[in-house]
N, CA, C and O of each residue as an XYZ file, in Angstrom:
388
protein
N       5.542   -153.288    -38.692
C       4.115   -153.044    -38.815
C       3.677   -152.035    -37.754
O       3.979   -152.354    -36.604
N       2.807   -150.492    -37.966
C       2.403   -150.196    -37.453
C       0.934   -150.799    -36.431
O       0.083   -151.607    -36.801
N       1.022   -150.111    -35.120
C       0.005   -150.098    -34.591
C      -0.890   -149.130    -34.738
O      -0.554   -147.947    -34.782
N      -2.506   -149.662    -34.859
C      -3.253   -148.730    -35.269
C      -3.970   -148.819    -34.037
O      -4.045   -149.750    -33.235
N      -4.716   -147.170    -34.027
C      -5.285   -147.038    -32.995
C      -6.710   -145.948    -32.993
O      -7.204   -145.407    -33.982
N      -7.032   -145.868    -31.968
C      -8.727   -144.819    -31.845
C      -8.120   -144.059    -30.649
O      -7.604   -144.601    -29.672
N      -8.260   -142.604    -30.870
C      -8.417   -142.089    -30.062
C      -9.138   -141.220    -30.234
O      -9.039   -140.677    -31.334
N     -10.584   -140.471    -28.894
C     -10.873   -139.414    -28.714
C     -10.316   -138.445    -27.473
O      -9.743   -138.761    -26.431
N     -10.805   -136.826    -28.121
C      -9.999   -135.688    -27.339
C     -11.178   -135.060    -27.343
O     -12.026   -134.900    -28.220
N     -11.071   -134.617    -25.851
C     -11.788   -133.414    -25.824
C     -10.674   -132.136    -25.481
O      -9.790   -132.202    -24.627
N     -10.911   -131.150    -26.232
C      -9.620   -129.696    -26.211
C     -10.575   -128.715    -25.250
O     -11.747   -128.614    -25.614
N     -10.162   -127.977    -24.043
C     -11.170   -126.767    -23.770
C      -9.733   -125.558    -23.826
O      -8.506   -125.471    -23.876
N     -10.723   -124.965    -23.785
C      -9.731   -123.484    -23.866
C     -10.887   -122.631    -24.766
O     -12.028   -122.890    -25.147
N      -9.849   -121.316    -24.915
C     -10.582   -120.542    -26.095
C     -10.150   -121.410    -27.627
O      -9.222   -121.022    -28.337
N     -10.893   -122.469    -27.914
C     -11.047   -123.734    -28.604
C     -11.828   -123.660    -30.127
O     -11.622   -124.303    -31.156
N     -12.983   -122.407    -29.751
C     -14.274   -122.107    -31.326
C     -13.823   -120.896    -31.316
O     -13.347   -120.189    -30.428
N     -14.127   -120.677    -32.912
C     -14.237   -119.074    -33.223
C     -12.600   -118.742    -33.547
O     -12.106   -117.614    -33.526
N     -11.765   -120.218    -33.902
C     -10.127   -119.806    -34.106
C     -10.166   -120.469    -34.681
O      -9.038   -120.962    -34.674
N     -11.100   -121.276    -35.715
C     -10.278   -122.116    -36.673
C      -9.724   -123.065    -36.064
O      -8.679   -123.504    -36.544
N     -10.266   -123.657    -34.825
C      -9.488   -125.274    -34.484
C      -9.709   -126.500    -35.484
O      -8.805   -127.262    -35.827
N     -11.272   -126.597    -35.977
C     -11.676   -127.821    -36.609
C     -11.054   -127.217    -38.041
O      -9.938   -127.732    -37.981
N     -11.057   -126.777    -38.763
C      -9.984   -126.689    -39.811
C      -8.940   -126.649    -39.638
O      -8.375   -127.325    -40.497
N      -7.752   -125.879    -38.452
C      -6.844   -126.510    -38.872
C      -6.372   -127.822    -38.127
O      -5.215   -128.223    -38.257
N      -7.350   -128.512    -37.302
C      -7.642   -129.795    -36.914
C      -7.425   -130.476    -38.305
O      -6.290   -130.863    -38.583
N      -8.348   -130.627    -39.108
C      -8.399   -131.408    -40.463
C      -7.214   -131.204    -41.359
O      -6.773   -132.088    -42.094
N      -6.716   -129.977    -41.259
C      -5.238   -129.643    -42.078
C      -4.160   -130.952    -41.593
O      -3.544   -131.698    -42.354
N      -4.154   -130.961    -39.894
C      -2.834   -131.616    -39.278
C      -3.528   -133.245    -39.274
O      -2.713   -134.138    -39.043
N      -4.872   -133.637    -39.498
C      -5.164   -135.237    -39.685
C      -4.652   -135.389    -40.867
O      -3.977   -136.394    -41.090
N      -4.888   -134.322    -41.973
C      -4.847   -134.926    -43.735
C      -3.307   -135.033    -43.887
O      -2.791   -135.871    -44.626
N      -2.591   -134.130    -43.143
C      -1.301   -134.153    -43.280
C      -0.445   -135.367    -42.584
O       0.590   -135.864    -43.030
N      -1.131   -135.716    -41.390
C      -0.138   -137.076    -40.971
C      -1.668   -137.989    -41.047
O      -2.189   -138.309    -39.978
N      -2.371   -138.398    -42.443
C      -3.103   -139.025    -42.698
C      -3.315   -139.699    -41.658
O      -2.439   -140.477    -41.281
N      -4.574   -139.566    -40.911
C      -5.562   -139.764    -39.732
C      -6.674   -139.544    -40.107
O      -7.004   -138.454    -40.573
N      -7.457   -140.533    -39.976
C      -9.005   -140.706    -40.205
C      -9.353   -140.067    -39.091
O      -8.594   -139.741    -38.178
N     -11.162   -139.785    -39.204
C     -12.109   -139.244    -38.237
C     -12.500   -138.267    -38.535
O     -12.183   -137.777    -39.619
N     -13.532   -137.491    -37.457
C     -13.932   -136.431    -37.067
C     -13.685   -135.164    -36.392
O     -13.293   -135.571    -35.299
N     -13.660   -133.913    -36.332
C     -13.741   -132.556    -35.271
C     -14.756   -132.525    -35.342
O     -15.401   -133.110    -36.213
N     -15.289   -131.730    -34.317
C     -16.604   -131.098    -34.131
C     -16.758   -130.233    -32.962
O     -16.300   -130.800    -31.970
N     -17.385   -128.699    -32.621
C     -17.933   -128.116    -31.483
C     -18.432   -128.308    -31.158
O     -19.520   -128.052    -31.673
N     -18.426   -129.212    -29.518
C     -19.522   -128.997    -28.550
C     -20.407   -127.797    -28.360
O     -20.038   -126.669    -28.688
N     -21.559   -128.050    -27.834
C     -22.076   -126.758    -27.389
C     -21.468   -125.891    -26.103
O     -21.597   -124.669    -26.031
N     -20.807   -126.671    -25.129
C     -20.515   -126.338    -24.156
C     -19.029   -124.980    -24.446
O     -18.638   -124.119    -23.658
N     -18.557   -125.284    -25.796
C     -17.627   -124.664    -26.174
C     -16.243   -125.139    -26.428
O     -15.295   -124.490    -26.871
N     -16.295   -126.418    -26.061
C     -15.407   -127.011    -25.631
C     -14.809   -128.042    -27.495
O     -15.573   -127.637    -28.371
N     -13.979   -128.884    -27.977
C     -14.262   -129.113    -29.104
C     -13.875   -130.676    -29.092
O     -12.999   -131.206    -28.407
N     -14.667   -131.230    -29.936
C     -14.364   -133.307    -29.659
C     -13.727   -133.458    -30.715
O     -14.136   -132.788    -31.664
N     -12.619   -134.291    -30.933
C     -12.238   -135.028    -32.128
C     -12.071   -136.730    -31.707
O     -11.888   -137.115    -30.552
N     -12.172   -137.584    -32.848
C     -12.037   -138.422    -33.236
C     -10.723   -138.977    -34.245
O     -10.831   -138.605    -35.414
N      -9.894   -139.550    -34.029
C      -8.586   -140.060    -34.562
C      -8.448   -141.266    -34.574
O      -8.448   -141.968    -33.563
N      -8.307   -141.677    -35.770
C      -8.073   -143.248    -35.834
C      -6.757   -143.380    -36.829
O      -6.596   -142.577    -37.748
N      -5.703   -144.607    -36.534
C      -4.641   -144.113    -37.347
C      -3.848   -145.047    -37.208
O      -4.377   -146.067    -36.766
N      -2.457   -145.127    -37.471
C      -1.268   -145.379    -37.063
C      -1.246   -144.763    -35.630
O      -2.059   -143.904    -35.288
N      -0.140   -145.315    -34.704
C       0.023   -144.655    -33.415
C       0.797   -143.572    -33.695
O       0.032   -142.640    -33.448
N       1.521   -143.242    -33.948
C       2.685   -142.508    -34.109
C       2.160   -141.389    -34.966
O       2.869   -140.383    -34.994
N       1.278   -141.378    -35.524
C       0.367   -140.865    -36.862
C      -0.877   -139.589    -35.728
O      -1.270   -138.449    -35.972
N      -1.096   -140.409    -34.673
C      -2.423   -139.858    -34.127
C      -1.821   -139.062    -33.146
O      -2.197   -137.926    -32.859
N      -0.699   -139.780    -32.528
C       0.264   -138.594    -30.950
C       0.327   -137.992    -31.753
O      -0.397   -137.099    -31.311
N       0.704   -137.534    -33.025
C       1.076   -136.182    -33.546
C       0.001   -135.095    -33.692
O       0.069   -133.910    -33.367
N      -1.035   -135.798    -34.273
C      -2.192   -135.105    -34.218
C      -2.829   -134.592    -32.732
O      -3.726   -133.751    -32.677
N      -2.282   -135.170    -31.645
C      -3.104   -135.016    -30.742
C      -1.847   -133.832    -29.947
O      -2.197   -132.974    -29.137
N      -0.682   -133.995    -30.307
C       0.276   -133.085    -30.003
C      -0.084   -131.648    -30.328
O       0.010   -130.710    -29.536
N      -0.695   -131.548    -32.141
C      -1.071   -130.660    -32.733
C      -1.963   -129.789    -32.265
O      -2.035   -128.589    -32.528
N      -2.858   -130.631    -31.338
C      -4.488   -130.452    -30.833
C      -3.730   -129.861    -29.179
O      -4.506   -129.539    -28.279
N      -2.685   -129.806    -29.025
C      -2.068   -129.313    -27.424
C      -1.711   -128.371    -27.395
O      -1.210   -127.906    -26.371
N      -1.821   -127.727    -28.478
C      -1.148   -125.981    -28.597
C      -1.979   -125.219    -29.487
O      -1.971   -123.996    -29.348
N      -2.890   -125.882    -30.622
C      -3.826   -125.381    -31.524
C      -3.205   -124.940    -32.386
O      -2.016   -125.164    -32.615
N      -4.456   -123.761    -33.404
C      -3.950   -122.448    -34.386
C      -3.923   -121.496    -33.052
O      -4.505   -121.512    -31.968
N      -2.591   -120.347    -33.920
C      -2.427   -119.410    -33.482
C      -2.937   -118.823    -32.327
O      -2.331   -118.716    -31.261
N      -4.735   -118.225    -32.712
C      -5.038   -117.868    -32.023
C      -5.972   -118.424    -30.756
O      -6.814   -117.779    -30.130
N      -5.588   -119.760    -30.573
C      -6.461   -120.926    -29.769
C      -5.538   -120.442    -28.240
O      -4.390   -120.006    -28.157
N      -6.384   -120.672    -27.326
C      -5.649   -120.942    -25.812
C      -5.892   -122.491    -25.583
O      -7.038   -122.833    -25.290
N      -4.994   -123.366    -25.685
C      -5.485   -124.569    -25.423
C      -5.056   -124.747    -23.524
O      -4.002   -124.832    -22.893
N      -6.048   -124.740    -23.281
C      -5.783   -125.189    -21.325
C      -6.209   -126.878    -21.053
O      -6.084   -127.215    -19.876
N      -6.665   -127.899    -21.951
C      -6.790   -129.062    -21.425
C      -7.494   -129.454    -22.456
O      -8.411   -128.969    -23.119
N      -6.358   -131.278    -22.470
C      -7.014   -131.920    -23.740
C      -7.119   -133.154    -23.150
O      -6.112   -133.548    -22.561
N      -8.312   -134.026    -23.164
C      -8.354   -135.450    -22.580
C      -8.782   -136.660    -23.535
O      -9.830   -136.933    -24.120
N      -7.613   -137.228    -23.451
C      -7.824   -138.612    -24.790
C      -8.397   -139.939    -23.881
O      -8.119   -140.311    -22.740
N      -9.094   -140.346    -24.658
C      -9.920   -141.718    -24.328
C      -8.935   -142.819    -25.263
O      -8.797   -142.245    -26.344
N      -8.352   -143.862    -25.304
C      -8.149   -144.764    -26.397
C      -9.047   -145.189    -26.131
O      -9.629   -145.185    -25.046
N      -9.405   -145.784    -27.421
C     -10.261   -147.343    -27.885
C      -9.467   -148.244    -28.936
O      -8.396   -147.781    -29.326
N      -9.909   -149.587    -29.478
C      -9.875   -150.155    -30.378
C     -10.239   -149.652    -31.439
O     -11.428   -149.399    -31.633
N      -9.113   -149.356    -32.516
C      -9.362   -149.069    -33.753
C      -9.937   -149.585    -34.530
O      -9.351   -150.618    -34.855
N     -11.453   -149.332    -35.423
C     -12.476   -150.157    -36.045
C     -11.815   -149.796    -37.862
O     -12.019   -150.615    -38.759
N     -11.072   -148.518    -38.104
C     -11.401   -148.488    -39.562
C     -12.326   -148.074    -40.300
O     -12.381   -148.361    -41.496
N     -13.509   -147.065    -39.472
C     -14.618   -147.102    -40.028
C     -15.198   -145.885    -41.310
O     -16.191   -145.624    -41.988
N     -13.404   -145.285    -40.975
C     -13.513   -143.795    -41.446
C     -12.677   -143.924    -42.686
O     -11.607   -144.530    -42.627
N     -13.165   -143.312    -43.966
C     -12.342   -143.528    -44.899
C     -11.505   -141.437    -45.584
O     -10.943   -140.996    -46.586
N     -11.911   -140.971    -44.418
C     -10.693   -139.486    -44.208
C     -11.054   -138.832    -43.473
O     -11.562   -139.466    -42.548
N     -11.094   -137.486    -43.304
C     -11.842   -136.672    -41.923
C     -12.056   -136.121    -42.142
O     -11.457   -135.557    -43.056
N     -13.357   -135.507    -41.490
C     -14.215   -134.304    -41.738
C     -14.182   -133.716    -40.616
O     -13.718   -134.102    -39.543
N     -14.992   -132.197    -41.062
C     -15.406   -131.554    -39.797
C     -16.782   -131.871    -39.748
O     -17.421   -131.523    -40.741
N     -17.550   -132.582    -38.626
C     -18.758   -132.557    -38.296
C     -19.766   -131.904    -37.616
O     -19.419   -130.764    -37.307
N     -21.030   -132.235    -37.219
C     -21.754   -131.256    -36.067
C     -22.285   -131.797    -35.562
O     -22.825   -132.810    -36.006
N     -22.425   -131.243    -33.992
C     -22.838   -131.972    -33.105
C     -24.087   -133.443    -33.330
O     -24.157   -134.554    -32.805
N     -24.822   -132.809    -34.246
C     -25.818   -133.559    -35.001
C     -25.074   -134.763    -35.721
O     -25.704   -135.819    -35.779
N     -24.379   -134.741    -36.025
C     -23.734   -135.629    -36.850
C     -23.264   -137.037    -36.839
O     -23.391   -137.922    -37.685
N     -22.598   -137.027    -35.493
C     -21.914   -138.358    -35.012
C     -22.702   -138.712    -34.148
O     -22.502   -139.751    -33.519
């Protein structure tokens, strides 16, 4: 039996304006991970991962090097208790969550 889990990330680097939150959502749908992306204003970008464990390090592995043209310089995960609350992932806005 997997362990399921919550994690949030915050990614900074050159993070917007490269296609992180899409291909953020490419690498959740692909190792099926619930949640959210979204751009801070600060520039910086938040996601939300809820999952299998093994399911979400990957995603958050994914989120440590970006697309192509991303500079990723620092990503900081919070765990929490996984609620389930997400039934796939979107990209959101700040407004949103």
């Amino acid at each position: 039996m997997e362990t399921k889990t919550r994690a949030i990330a915050i990614i900074c680097g050159r993070v917007q304006g490269v296609f992180f939150r899409m291909e953020t959502k490419r690498a959740a749908d692909r190792f099926g991970v619930s949640g959210w992306v979204r751009n801070l204003k600060d520039g910086r970008v938040e996601t939300l991962l809820e999952g299998d464990q093994d399911r979400v390090d990957a995603v958050l592995d994914w989120c440590r090097q970006g697309p192509p043209l991303a500079e990723v310089t620092d990503v900081t995960v919070t765990w929490n208790t996984y609620t389930g609350e997400f039934k796939g992932f979107n990209i959101a806005f700040e407004r949103d969550v």
